[in-house]
NUDO-913254 format. One line per field, with one value per residue (C-alpha): residue number from 1; residue in one letter; x, y, z. Coordinates in nm, 4 decimals. Layout:
REM NUDO-913254
tidren: (NUM  ...)
kefi: (A  ...)
X: (X  ...)
Y: (Y  ...)
Z: (Z  ...)
***
This chain:
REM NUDO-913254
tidren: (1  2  3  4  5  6  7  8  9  10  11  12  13  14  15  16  17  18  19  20  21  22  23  24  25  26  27  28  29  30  31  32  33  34  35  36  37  38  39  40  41  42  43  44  45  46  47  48  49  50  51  52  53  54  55  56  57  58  59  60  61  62  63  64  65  66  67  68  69  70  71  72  73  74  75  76  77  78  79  80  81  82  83  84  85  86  87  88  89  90  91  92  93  94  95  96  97  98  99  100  101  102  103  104  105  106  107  108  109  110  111  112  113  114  115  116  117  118  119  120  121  122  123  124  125  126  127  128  129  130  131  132  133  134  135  136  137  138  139  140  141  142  143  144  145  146  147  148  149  150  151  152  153  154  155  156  157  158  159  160  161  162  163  164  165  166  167  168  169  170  171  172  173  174  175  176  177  178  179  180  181  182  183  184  185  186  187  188  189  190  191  192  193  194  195  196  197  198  199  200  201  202  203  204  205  206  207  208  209  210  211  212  213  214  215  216  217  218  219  220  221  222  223  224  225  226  227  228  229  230  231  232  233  234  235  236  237  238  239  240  241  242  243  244  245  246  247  248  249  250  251  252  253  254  255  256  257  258  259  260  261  262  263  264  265  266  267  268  269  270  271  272  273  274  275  276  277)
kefi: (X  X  X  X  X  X  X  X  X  X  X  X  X  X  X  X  X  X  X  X  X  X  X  X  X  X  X  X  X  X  X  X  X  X  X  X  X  X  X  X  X  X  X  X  X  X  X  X  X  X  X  X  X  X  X  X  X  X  X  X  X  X  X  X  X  X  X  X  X  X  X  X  X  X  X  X  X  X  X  X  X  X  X  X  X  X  X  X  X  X  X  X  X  X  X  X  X  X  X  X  X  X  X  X  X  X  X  X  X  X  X  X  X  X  X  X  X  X  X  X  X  X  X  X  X  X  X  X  X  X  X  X  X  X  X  X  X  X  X  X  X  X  X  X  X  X  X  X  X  X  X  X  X  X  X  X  X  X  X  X  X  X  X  X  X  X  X  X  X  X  X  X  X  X  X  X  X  X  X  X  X  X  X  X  X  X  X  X  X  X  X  X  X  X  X  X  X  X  X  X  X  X  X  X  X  X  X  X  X  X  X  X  X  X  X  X  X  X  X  X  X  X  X  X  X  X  X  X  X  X  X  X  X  X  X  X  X  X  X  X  X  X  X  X  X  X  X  X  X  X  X  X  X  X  X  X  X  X  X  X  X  X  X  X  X  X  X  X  X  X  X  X  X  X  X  X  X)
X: (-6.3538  -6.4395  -6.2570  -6.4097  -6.1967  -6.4125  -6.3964  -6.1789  -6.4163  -6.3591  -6.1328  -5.9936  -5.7070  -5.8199  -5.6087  -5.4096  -5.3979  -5.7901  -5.8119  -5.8064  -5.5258  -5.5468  -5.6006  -5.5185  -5.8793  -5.9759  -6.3659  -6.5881  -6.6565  -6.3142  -6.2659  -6.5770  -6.4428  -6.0921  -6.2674  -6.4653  -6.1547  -6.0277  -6.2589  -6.3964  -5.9869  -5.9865  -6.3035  -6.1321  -5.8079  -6.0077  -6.2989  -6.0458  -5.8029  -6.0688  -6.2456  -5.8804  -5.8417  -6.1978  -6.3489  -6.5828  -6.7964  -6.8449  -7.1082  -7.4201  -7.7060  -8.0769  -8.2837  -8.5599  -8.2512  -8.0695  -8.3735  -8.5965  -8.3638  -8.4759  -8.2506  -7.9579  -8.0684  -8.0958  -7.7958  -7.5897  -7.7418  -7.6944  -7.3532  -7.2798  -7.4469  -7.3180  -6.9465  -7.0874  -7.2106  -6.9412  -6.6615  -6.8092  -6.9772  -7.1758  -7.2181  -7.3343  -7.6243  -7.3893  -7.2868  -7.5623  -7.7276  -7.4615  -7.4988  -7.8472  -7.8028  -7.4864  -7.7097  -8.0120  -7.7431  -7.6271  -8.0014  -8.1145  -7.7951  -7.9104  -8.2595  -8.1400  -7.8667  -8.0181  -8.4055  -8.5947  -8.4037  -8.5618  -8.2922  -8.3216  -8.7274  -8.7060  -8.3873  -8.4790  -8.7715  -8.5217  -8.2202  -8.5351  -8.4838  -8.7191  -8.5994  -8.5531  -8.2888  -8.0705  -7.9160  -7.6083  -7.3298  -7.5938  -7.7189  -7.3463  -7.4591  -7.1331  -7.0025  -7.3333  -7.3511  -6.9943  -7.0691  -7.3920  -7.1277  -6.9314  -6.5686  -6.5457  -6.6893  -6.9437  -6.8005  -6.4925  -6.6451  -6.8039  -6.4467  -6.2867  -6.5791  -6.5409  -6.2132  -6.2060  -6.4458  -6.3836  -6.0085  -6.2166  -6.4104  -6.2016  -5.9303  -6.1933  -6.3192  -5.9350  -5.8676  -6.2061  -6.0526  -5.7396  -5.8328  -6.0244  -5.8281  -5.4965  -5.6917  -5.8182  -5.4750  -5.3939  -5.5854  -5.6308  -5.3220  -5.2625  -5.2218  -5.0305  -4.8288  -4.9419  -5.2198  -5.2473  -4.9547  -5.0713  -5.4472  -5.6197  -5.9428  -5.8878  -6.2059  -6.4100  -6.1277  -6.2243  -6.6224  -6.5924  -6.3751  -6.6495  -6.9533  -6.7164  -6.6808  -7.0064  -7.1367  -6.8437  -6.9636  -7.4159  -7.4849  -7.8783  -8.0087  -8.0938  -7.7066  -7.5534  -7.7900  -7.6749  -7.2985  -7.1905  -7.4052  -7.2733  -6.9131  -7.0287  -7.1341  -6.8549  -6.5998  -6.8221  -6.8064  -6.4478  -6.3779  -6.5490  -6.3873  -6.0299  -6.1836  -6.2791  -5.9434  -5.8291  -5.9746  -5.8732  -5.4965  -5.3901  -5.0560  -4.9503  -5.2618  -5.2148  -4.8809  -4.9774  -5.2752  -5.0414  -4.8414  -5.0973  -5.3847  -5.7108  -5.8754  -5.6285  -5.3090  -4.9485  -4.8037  -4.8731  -5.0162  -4.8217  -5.1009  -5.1847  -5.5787  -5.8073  -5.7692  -6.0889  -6.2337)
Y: (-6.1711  -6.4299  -6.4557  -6.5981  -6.5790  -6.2825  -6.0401  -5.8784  -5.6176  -5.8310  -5.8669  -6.1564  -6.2971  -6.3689  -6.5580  -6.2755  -6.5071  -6.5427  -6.1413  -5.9404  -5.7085  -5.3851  -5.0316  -4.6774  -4.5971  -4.6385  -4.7821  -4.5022  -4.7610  -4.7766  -4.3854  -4.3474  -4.6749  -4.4531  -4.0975  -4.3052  -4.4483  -4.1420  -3.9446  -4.1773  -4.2496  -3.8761  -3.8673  -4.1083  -3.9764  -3.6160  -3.7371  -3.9180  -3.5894  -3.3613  -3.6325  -3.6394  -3.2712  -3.1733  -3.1098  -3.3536  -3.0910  -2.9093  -3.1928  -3.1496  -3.1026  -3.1714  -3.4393  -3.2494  -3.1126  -3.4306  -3.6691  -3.6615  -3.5870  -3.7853  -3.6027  -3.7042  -4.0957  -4.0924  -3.9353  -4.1381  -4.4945  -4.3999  -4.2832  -4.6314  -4.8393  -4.7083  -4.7616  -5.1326  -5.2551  -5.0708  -5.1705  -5.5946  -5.5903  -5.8938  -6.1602  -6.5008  -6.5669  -6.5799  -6.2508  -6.0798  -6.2755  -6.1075  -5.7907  -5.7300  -5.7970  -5.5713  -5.3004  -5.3412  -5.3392  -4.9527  -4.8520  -4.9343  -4.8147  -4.4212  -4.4903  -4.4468  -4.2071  -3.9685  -4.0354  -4.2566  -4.3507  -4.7030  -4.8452  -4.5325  -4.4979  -4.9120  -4.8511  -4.5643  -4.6457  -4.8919  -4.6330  -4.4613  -4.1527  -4.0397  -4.0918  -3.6531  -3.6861  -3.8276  -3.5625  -3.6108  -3.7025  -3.8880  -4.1137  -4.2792  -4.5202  -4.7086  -4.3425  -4.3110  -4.6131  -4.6038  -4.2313  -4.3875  -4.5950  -4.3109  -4.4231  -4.1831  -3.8245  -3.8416  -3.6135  -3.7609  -4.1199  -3.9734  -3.8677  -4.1638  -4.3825  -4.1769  -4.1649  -4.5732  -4.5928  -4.3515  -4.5047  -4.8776  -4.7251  -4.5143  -4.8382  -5.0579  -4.8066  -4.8055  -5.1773  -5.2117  -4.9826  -5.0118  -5.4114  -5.3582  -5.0355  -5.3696  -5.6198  -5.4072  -5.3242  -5.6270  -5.6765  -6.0496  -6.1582  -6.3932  -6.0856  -6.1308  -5.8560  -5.4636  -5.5465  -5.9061  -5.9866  -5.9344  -6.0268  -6.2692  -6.1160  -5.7400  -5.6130  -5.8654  -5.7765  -5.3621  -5.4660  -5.5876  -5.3492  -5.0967  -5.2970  -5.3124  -4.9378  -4.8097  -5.0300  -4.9258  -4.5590  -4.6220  -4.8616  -5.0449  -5.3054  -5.4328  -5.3841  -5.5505  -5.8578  -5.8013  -5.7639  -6.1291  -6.2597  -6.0450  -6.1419  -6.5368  -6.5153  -6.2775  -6.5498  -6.8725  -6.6943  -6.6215  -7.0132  -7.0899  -6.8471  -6.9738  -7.3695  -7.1689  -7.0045  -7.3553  -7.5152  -7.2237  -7.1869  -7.5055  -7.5043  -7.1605  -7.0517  -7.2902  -7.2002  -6.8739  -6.9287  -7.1024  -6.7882  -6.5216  -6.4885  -6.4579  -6.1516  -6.1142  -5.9298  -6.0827  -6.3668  -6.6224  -6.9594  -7.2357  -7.5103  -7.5684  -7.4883  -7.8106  -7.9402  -8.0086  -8.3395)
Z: (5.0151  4.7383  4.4241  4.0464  3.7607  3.5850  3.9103  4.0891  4.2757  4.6142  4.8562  4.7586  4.5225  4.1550  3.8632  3.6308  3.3602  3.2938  3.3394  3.0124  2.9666  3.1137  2.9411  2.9625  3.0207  3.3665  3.4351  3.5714  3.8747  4.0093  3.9916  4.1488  4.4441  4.4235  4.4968  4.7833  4.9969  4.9888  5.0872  5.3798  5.4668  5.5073  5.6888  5.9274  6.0573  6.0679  6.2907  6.4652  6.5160  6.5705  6.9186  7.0450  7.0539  7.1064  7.4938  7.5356  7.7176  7.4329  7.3271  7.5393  7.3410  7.5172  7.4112  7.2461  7.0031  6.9330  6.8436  6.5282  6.3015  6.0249  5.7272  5.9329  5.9683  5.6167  5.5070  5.7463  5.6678  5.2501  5.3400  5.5050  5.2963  4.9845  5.1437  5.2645  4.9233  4.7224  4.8559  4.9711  4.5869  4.7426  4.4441  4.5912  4.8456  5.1573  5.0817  5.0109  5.3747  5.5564  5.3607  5.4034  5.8085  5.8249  5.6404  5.8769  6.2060  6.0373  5.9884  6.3233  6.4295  6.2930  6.3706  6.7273  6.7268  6.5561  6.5368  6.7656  7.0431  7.1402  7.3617  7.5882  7.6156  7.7402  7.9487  8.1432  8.3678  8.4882  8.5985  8.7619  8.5349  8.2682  7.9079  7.8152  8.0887  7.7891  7.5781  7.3299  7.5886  7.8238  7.5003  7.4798  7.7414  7.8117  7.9067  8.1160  8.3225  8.3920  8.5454  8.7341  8.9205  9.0119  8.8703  8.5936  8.5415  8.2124  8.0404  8.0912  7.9721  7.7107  7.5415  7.6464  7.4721  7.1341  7.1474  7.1397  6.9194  6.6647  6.6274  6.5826  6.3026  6.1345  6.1343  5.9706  5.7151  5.5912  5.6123  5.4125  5.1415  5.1293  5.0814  4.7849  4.6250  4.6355  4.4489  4.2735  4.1801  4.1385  3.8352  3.9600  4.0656  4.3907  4.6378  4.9402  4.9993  5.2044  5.3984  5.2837  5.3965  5.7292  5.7253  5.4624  5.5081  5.5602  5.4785  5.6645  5.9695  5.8663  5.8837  6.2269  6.3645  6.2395  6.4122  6.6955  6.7327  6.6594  6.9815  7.1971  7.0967  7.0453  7.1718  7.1528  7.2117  6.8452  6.7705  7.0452  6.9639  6.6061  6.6326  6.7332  6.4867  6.2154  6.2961  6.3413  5.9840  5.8579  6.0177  5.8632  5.5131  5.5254  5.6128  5.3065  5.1243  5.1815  5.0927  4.7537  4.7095  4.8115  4.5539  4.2603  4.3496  4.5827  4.7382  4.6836  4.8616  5.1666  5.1909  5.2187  5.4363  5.6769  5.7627  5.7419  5.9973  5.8579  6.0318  6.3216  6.2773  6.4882  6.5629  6.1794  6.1746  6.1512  6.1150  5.7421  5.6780  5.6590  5.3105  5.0729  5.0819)
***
């Protein structure tokens, strides 16, 4: 994420010695960012315990039962978006562009797995079956269509597809975290060790990871349009990002951009980043 000499709510290095001293008295924002990784990291390994163990077959619900449930699109797209904008704290317009697309992708997302289901109503008269035929485990359409051509069982896709998935997001809700909660504690220093010793953009890397998962587990058509834009733009802001960081703390930040990877974990770069002009 982007760095200024004044912040440090991003995901991104800042400059200690322009950052005021800290005090005993923690800000009631980064108790309430503190309470929030925690709780969503422990969200994450449970959900992701609890699919491994569970029988998929336990999840059948009808259509009529898992549709219209409008309290539950709106408590899931706050959830997210409150996680999204608290822990990105968009600043500049690139930001908030990609922002305001990764929220719609998470609305439209809901809208569909729990309300209207969109995708289905245009996608069945083409399987030839009408759209009530799509309960809970029928709706996770990879799961589906892979049954439909007889090489796995459904309910046997069905785990296999939340299994996947739910690893994918529960991985990028903790690299989006975890990236802020170390700069954070940082308190503006040039951070490149823990997680940014491996990644220089975790949090963009946890975002797409998350986008990632949710269409490996729902997905519509207004998503998978969505998702390679989203992580076009993601990738375009993080270049600029590192020309900024660049710019602020020159060779110790190209030396360090030449051995870490920017969103992809393994083997480091050895190719020094393309200087400013």
């Amino acid at each position: 994420m982007s760095s200024s000499p004044h912040s440090d709510s991003s995901g991104s290095p800042t400059k200690a010695s322009e950052i005021h001293p800290t005090t005993s008295r923690r800000p009631l924002g980064l108790i309430l960012r503190t309470g929030i990784w925690a709780a969503v990291t422990l969200l994450a390994v449970v959900a992701l315990i609890v699919t491994v163990r569970e029988r998929s077959g336990d999840m059948s619900q009808p259509f009529h039962a898992w549709y219209g449930n409008w309290r539950t699109v709106a408590l899931a797209s706050l959830l997210f978006l409150a996680f999204l904008f608290g822990f990105t704290a968009p600043r500049r317009r690139a930001e908030w562009r990609n922002a305001g697309l990764a929220s719609a992708f998470f609305i439209s997302l809901f809208t569909e797995m729990f309300g209207i289901p969109l995708t289905i109503y245009l996608l069945a008269p083409a399987l030839g079956v009408p759209a009530s035929a799509f309960g809970l485990q029928e709706s996770h359409l990879w799961a589906y269509l892979l049954s439909r051509t007889g090489l796995i069982p459904l309910a046997q896709g069905v785990y296999l597809v939340m299994s996947l998935s739910v690893a994918l997001i529960g991985l990028g809700i903790v690299l989006l975290a975890t990236g802020w909660r170390q700069v954070h504690a940082g308190r503006g220093h040039l951070v490149i060790t823990g997680i940014y010793g491996f990644l220089r953009h975790p949090q963009y890397a946890g975002l797409i990871l998350v986008i990632l998962g949710f269409n490996i587990q729902w997905p519509t058509f207004l998503t998978l349009a969505m998702a390679p834009v989203l992580i076009v733009m993601y990738a375009r802001l993080a270049r600029q990002e590192d020309r900024d960081l660049e710019r602020e703390f020159g060779e110790p930040y190209r030396a360090y951009a030449r051995r870490t990877n920017a969103v992809l974990p393994g083997r480091r770069r050895e190719q020094s980043i393309r200087r400013l002009p």
